[in-house]
C-alpha positions in Angstrom: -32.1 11.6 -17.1 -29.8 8.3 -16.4 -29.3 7.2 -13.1 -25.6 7.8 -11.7 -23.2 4.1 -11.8 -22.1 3.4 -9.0 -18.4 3.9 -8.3 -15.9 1.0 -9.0 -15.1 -1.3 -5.9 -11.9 -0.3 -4.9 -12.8 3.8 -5.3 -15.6 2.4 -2.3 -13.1 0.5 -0.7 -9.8 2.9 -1.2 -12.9 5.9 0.4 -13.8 3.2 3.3 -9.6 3.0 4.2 -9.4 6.5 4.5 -12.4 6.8 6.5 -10.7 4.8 9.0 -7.7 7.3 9.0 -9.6 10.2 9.0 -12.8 9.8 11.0 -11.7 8.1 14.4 -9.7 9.3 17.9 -5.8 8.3 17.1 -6.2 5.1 19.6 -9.2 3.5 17.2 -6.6 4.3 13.8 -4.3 2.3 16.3 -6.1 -1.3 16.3 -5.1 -1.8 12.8 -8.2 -2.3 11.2 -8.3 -2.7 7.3 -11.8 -2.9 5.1 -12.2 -6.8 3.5 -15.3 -6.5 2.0 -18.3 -4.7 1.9 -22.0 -4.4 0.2 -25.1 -1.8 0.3 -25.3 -1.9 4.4 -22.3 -4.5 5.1 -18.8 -3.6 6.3 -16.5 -6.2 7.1 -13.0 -5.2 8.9 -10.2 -7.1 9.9 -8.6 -6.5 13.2 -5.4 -7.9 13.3 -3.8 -10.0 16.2 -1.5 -7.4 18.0 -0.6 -8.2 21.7 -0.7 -4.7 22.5 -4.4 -6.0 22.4 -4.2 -9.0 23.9 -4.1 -10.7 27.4 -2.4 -13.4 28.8 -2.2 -16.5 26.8 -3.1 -14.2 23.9 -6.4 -14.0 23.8 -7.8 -10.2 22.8 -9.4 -8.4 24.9 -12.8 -7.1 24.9 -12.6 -3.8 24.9 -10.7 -3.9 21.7 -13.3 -6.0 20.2 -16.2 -3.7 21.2 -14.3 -1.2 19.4 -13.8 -2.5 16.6 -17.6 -3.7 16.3 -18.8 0.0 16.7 -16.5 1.1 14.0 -17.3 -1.4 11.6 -21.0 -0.6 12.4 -20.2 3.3 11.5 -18.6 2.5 8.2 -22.1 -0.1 7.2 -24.1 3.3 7.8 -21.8 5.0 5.5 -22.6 2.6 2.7 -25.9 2.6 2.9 -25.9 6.8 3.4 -23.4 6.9 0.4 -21.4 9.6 2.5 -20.2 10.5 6.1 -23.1 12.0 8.2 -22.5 12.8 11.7 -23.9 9.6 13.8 -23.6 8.3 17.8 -23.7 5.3 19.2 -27.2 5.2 21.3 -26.9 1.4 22.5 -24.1 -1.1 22.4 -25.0 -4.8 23.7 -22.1 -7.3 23.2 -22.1 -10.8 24.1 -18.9 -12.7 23.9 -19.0 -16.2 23.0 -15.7 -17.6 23.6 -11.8 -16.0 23.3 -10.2 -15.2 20.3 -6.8 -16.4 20.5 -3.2 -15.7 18.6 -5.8 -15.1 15.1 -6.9 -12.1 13.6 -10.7 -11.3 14.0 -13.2 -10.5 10.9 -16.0 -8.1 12.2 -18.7 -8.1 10.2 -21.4 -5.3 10.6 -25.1 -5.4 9.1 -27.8 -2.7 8.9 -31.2 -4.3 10.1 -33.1 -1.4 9.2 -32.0 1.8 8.6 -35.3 5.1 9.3 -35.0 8.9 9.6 -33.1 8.9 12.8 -32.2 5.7 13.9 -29.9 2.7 12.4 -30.4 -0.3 13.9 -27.5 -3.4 13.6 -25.7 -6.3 14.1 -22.0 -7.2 14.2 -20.8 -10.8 14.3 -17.0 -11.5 15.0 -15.3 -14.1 14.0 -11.6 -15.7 14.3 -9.9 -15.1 10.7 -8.5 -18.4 10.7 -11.1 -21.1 12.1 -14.3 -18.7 11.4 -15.5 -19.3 14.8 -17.8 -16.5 16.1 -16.4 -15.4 19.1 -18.7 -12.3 20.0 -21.9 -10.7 18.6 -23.7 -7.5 19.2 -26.6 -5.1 18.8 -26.8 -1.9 18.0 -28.6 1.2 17.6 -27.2 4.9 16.1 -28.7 7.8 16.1 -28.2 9.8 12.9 -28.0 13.8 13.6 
């Protein structure tokens, strides 16, 4: 018996997209967020500069960053499960570095160990354009 190849790229990354549209509430479709890259356990998204998501003097706010970080996190579980399994968010801890101003973000998301029940993580942030990290977090799912 041979063992299955693994999909093309873009069949992972076409299946990632539509994950975005399919999985999340309306108002998380509505950041904008499109799939860069990804590997076995890594996810990186880009959420694109929108003021709708951004305070004075441009900078976007946080709440639209911890969004995207726990979203990115879901789709890095979905690589490394090789399919949508029903997940929550058990712990969220974000620190932000600095603002991220008039640039898009990259949010990167990284299994650090994946057992039975729980994925552990870690998401860095980082301004598309200077590659500064802006915010980084923790995290820990529980798989149901």
């Amino acid at each position: 018996m041979t063992a299955p190849t693994a999909p093309a790229a873009s069949v992972i990354t076409d299946t990632l997209q539509h994950a975005l549209a399919d999985w999340f509430a309306p108002w998380v479709q509505a950041l904008g967020l499109t799939v860069e890259s990804f590997s076995d356990g890594v996810v990186t998204l880009r959420l694109p500069h929108n003021d709708q998501l951004s305070r004075v003097g441009g900078m976007v706010c946080g709440q639209a960053l911890m969004s995207a970080a726990d979203t990115a996190m879901v789709l890095a579980i979905v690589t490394r499960l090789g399919n949508q399994r029903p997940m929550t968010t058990v712990q969220l801890n974000t620190s932000f570095l600095k603002p991220l101003s008039n640039q898009d973000a990259l949010v990167t998301a990284r299994i650090v160990r994946a057992g039975k029940s729980l994925v552990f993580g870690e998401i860095d942030i980082s301004g598309a354009r200077d590659g500064q990290s802006v915010c980084r977090a923790s995290t820990t799912y529980a798989l149901l």
